[in-house]
Every structure is written in C-alpha cells, then in structure tokens.
C-alpha positions in Angstrom: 135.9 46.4 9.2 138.3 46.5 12.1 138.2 49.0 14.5 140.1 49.9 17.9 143.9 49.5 17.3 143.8 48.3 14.5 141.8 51.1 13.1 144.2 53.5 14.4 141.2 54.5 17.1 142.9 54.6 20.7 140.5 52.8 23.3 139.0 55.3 25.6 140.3 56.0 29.0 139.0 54.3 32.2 137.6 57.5 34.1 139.5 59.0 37.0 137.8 61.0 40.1 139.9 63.5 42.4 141.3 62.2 45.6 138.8 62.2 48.2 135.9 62.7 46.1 132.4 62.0 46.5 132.3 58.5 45.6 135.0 57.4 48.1 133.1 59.4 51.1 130.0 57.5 49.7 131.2 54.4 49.5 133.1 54.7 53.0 130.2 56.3 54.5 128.0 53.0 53.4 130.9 50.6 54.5 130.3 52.5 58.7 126.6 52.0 58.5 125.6 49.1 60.4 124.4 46.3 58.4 122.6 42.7 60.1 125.5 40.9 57.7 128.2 43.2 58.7 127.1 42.9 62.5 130.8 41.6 63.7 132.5 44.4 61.6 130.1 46.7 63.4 130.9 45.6 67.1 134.0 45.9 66.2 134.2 49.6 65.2 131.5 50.3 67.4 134.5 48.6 70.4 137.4 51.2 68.3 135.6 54.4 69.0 134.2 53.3 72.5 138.0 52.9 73.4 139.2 56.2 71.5 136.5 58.2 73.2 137.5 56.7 76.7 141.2 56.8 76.3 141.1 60.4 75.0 138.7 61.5 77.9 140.9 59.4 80.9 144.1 61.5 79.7 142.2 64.6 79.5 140.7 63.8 83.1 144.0 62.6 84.4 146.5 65.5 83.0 143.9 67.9 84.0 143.7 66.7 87.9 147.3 66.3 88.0 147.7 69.9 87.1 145.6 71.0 89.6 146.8 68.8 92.0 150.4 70.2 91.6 148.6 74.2 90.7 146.8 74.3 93.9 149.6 72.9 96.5 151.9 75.0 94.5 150.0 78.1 95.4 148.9 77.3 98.9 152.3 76.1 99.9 154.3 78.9 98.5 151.5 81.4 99.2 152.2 80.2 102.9 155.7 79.1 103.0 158.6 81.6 101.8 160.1 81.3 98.5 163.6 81.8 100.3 164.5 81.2 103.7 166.9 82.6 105.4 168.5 81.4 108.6 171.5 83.2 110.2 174.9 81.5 111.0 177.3 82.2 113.5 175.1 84.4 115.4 172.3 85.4 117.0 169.9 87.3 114.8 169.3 90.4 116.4 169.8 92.9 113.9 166.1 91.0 111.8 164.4 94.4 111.2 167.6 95.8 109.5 168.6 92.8 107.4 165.0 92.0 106.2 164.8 95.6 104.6 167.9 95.4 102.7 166.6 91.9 101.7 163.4 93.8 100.6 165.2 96.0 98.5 166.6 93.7 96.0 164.5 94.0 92.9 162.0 91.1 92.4 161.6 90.6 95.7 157.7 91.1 97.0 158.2 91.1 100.8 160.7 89.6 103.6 159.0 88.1 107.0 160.8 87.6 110.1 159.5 84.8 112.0 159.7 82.7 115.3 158.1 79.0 114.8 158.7 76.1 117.1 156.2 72.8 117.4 153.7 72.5 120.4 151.3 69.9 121.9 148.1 72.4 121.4 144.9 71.8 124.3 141.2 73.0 123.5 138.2 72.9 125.5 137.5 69.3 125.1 140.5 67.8 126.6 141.9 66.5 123.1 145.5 67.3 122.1 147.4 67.6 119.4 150.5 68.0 117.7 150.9 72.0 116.5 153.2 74.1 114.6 153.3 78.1 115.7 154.8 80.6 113.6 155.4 83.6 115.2 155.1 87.0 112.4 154.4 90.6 112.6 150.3 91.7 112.1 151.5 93.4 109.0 153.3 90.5 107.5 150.8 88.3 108.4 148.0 90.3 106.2 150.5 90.1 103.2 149.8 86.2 103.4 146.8 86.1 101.1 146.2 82.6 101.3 145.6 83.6 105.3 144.5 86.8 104.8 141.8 85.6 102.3 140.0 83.4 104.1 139.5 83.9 107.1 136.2 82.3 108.2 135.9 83.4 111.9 137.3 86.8 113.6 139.5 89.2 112.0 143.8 89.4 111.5 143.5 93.6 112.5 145.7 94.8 115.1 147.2 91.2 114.7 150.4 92.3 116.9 148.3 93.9 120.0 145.5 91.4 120.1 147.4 89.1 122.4 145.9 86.1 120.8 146.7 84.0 117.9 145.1 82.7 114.4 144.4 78.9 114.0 143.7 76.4 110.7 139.9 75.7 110.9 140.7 72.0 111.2 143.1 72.2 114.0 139.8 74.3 116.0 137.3 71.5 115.0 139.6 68.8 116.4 140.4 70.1 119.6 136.6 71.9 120.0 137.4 75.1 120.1 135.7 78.6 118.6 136.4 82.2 118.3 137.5 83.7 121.2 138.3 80.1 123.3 141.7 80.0 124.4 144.0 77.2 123.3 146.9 75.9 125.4 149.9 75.8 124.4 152.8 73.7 125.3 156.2 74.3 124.6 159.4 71.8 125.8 161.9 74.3 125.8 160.8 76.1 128.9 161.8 78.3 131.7 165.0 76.7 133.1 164.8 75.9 136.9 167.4 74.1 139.7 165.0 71.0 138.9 166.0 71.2 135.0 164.2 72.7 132.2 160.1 72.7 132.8 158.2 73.0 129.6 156.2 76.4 129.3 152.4 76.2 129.2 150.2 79.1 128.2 146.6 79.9 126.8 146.0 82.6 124.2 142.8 83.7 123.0 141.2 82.5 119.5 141.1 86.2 117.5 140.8 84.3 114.1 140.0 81.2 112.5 141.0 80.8 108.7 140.6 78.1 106.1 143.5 77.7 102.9 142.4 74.5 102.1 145.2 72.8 102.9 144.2 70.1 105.4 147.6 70.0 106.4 147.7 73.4 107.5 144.5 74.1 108.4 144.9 71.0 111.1 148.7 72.2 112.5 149.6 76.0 111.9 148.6 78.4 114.5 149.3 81.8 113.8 150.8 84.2 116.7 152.1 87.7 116.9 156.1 88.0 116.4 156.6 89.6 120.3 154.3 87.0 121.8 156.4 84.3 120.2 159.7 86.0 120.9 158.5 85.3 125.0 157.3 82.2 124.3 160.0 80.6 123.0 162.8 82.4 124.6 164.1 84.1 121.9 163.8 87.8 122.9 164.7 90.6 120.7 166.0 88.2 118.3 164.3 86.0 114.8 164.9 82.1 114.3 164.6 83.0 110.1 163.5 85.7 107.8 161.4 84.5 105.0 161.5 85.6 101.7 158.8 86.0 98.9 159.6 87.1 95.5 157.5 88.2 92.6 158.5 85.0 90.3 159.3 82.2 92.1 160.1 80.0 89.6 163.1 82.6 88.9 164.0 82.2 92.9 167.1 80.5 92.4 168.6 83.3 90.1 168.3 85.7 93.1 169.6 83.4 95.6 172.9 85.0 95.6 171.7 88.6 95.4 169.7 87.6 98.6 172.2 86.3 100.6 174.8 89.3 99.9 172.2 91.9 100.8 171.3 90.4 103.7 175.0 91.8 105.1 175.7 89.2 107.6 177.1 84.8 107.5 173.8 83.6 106.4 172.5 80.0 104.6 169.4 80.6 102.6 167.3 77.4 100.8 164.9 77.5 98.2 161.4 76.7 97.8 162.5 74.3 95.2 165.3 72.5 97.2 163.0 72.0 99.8 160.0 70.7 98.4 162.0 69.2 95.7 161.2 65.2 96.1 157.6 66.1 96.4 157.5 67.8 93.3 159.4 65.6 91.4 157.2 62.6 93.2 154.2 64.4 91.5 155.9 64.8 88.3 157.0 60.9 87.7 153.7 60.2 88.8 151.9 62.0 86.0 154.6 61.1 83.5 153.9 57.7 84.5 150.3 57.9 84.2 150.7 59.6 80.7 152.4 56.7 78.8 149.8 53.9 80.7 146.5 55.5 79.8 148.1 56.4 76.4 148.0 52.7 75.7 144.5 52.6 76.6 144.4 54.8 73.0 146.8 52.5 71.3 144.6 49.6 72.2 141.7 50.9 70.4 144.4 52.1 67.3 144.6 47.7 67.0 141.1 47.3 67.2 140.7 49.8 64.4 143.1 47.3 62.5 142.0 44.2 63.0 138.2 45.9 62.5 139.1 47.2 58.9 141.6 43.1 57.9 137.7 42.2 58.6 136.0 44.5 56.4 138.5 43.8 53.3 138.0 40.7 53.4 134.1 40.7 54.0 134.1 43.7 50.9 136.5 41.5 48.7 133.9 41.4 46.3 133.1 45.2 46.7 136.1 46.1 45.6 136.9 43.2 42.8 133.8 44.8 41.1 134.9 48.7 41.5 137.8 47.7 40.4 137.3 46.5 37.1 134.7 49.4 37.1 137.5 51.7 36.7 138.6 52.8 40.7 142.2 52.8 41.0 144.3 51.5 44.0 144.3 54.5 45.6 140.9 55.2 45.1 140.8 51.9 47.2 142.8 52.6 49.4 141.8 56.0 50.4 137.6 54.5 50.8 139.2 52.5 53.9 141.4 54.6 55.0 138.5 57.3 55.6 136.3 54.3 57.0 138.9 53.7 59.2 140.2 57.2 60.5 136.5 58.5 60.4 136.2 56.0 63.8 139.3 57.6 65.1 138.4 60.9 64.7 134.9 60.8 65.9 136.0 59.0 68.9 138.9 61.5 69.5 136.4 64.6 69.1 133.8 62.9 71.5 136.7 61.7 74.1 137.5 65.4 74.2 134.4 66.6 74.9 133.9 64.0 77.5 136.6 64.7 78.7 136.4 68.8 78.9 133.1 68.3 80.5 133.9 65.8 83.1 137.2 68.4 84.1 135.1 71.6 84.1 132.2 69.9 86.6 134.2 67.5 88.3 133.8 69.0 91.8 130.3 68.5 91.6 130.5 65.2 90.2 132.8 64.2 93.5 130.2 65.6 95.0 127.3 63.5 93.3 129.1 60.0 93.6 129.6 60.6 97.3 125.9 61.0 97.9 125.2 58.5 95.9 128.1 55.9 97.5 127.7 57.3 100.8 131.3 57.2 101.4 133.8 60.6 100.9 135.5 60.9 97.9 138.5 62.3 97.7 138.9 62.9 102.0 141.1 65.9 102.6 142.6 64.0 105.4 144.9 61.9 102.8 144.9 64.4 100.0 146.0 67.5 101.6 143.4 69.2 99.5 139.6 70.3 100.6 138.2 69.6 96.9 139.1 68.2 94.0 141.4 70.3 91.4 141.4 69.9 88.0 143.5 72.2 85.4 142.7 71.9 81.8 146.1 72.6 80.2 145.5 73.4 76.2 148.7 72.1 74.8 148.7 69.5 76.3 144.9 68.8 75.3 145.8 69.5 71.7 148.7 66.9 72.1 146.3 64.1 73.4 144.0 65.3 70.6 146.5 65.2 67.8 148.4 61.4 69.0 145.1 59.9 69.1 144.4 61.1 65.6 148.0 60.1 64.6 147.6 56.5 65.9 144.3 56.0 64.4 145.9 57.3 61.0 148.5 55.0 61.2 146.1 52.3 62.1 144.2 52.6 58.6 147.0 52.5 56.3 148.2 49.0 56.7 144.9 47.5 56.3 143.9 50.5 52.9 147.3 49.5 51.9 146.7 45.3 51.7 143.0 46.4 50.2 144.0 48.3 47.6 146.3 45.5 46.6 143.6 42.7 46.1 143.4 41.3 42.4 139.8 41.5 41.8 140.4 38.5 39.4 141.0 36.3 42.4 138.4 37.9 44.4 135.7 37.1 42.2 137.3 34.0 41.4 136.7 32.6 44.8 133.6 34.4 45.9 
C-alpha cells in the first residue's frame, strides 16, 4: 500500500509562525547573551552599543551647549544692545526726546533709548587702567534694561539720572580695585579745546551700582552713566549720538525697519541687530552645523561595527540556521532573528546615549564645576568664552532627530547582514560544518 501522492494524501504543511513571534525574539535573544565560544561576537557588539551610546550622548551634549551658547549671548546681547539703532544723518540730533516717542509708537515696538557712548581709558584706586566703554541713558531707560536692572550685585539704579555717579560691570570693578561708592576716573580724548590744541577731559564719578549679566565682556568694559552727565562729558549738549530701539520680537526686527525709520520724521540710517552681529551668528551656526555631521559619524562608525559584528555571527551560527531551516523557519523568519539581534544593539545603545546624554546636559554646570576641582585648572574661563557658566539648551526636535537617525542607521546596518543569512543553503552549511 502506497501512501502520500500517490495515495491521493497531500503531504502536510511545514508550520509557519507570525512575524516577530516568540521564537525569533527567543532565538535572537540567545544569539546577544554572551557565550565563552561566542566571546569575539560579544566584544564586538558589546564595541556597537558602547559607540551608539557615546555617539548619541556627544550630539545630545554638543547640540545642547551650542544652543545655549548662541540662547544665552542672544539674550544678554540683545537684552543689552538695541534691536535697532538709529543714528541721525545730516544733522545734529537735538530734537531725541521727540523722535524717540514717535519711534515708540509704532506697534511692536517695546521701548526707544537715547543714548551718548564714547570709549574711555577708565582709573580705579589701584593705579590699574583700562580700556572702557560709557553709555550714557536716562535712569528710567536704564531700569527697562533687565539684564542690568536684574542683577545688580552692589548699590541700587534709583534716582539713576540725579545720583551723579555711574553703574559699572562687576569685572571691570574687580580689575581696577574698586567698590561701591569709590570713584572711577575717567578719561576721555575728545576734550575741552584750548590755544594749546584739544586736552583730553578727565573726571571721577562715584560708584552708585555694581551689576553682573554674565557677559564677561560686558561686565569687564560697560560703565553705565546718566544721559545729562554724558551729554557734558562728551560735548554733546542737548543733543543724542543714537536712539536705540527694542522691539517685542526681534526676530521680526527687519519687517519694521522701515516703519521705524519713517516715524522717526527726520534723514536717519537705522541697522539691525542682525546686520550687525551677523558674522558672529552665522560663525556659531557653521560651527554647530559642522560639528553635527562629524560627531554623526561617530554613530555611523558604530552602524559598521554592528555589520561586520552580525557577517561574524552568520557565519559562526551557519549551523544554527542550516538546522532551523530544514526544521521548517522560513527565510524571513531568518532574516528577521538577526535583524532583531542586530537593531536590539542599536536601540539599547540609542535609548542609553540619550539618557546619558539628557543627564550630562541637565547637570552639566555642576559637572564643570566637579572636573575643575578635581583638575585644578578652570574650565570653561569666562575670559575667552564671554560667558560666566556653562549653557546648555536641550532642544526636543532636534533630540528626537539624533534619536530617530541613530535608530535608522542601526536598521540599515542589520539588513544586509539578515539579508545574506537568510540566504544560506543549509545543505552547504551542514555540508561543511
């Protein structure tokens, strides 16, 4: 008696499982656990996540500090600095109180300042000098300047325009060794002209404040003084050098440009914020750009080790798969086991780069902190990065795009090596084992 075929009895089916079933995780799962035979396989993925975790972390770390870096001296220099600046062209401008209120009343713009600046060689107590910058406001100007008006360590801004004296960068008073209510000397070039020629103008002014943006270079350079006092100082009675401009949105500021300048009802040249800062800026931005795409390959590395990681495991597992394979598992069932061996590395590293890399950004002022105690050296010195501490600006798109490449590459890493696995004739793996 005959049966199969023959018989008319069809042969039984070779049984299926779902996609990502149970068996594959298992299997996978077994092929990550460290064995003493799979030892270089191991190293190897233990060398993929290692890199993932670090590369993830470094461009969370990196992004994040660079958008603090560009956050905080955003802030601090437009908090300072208008967002427009006036200057007046053909003459004099006399007429500052009337101009600044129509430029006031254009809608979206916060305030108008009229000021008097000029540079100085500034004198303390101690006999050092150095280089200044004095910007001459009104009191009630000056307490719109919250990034002044904020943080002011020593003395008080009140009654700014009576008091006579003037408000310094706490930098600039440690250099020359002075304190609230020292004088400071100043000394101007463009004096008091005399038969002998023009004699520069030297004068002392009481200390009534000393304030702290953390802006090293302002704290070390601006002095603060009442608009009058400057006027005298710098012979320019009864009459502004500029009228600064701050508006509610300054990233809108060139939109109002024009409204600004016909307000103001005189020949007038105004620049932006943005035109004048705008190498700086754009310095910042090609710097971070740049640093994007070279710690990205930091992530791209590991990706490769991932691959060469998983060529080693097919080949080691070639007998593994010969025998699940005439066991019934299908190609894809294959091909799937190693592609979850291989993007369960990527992923775990991804996920533990990020929280590395969250961590480090949310403490990292008191990291700087610990590493200089324990170098005995300063981190980060606010004399070269214009800063007093160390900013860092988690940005969550752009997390979620470090996040999501690092899982892509690591994807894309598995599916050659699944691909050239699932392909293996377990005839001619058995036959050679």
């Amino acid at each position: 008696m005959t049966v199969g075929p023959a018989a008319g009895i069809a042969p039984e089916p070779l049984m299926k499982t779902k996609p990502f079933s149970r068996f594959e995780w298992m299997i996978a799962g077994r092929y990550l656990r460290s064995r003493r035979r799979d030892a270089g396989v191991s190293v190897i993925a233990g060398f993929s996540f290692v890199g993932i975790m670090l590369g993830v972390a470094a461009l969370i770390i990196v992004m994040s500090v660079m958008n603090g870096f560009r956050g905080e001296l955003l802030t601090r220099i437009l908090g300072v600095n208008g967002h427009v600046i006036m200057q007046p062209m053909d003459q004099p401008l006399t007429d500052y109180d009337e101009v600044a209120k129509r430029i006031a009343a254009v809608p979206g713009v916060a305030f108008t300042m009229p000021l008097v600046q000029g540079q100085v060689l500034a004198t303390g107590t101690n006999n050092a000098s150095t280089g200044a910058l004095v910007k001459g406001v009104r009191g009630a100007d000056l307490l719109r300047l919250k990034p002044i008006a904020s943080n002011i360590k020593l003395g008080t801004i009140e009654n700014f325009d009576t008091s006579q004296g003037v408000a310094i960068g706490s930098r600039l008073a440690d250099s020359l060794g002075l304190r609230l209510g020292d004088s400071i000397t100043l000394v101007s070039p463009e004096g008091d002209v005399t038969p002998l020629g023009v004699t520069p103008r030297v004068k002392a002014y009481p200390i009534v404040a000393i304030f702290e943006i953390g802006l090293s270079e302002y704290d070390a350079a601006y002095v603060y003084m009442p608009l009058s006092e400057a006027q005298l100082f710098f012979n320019s009675e009864n009459q502004a050098q500029s009228i600064e401009i701050f508006v509610n949105d300054p990233d809108k500021v060139s939109a109002m440009q024009a409204q600004i300048e016909q307000a103001a009802g005189r020949p007038n040249y105004t620049i932006t914020w943005q035109r004048q800062n705008e190498s700086f800026f754009s310095a910042l931005e090609v710097e971070r750009n740049v640093m994007f795409i070279i710690l990205t390959l930091i992530v791209l590395v590991a990706a490769l080790n991932i691959i060469s990681g998983l060529f080693m495991l097919v080949k080691d597992k070639g007998r593994d798969i010969a025998i699940m394979r005439t066991m019934g598992a299908t190609r894809g069932s294959i091909m799937r086991v190693f592609l979850i061996t291989g993007a369960s590395i990527g992923i775990s590293g991804t996920l533990a780069g990020f929280v590395l890399g969250t961590v480090f950004c949310l403490n990292i002022e008191n990291l700087r902190q610990f590493f200089s105690w324990v170098s005995g050296t300063t981190l980060f010195n606010p004399e070269f990065y214009f800063l007093s501490r160390l900013p860092a600006e988690i940005d969550a798109r752009e997390v979620a795009t470090v996040v999501l490449m690092a899982v892509g590459l690591s994807f894309l890493a598995t599916i050659f090596p699944s691909w050239q696995a699932s392909k293996l004739d377990p005839v001619e793996a058995l036959r050679y084992e």
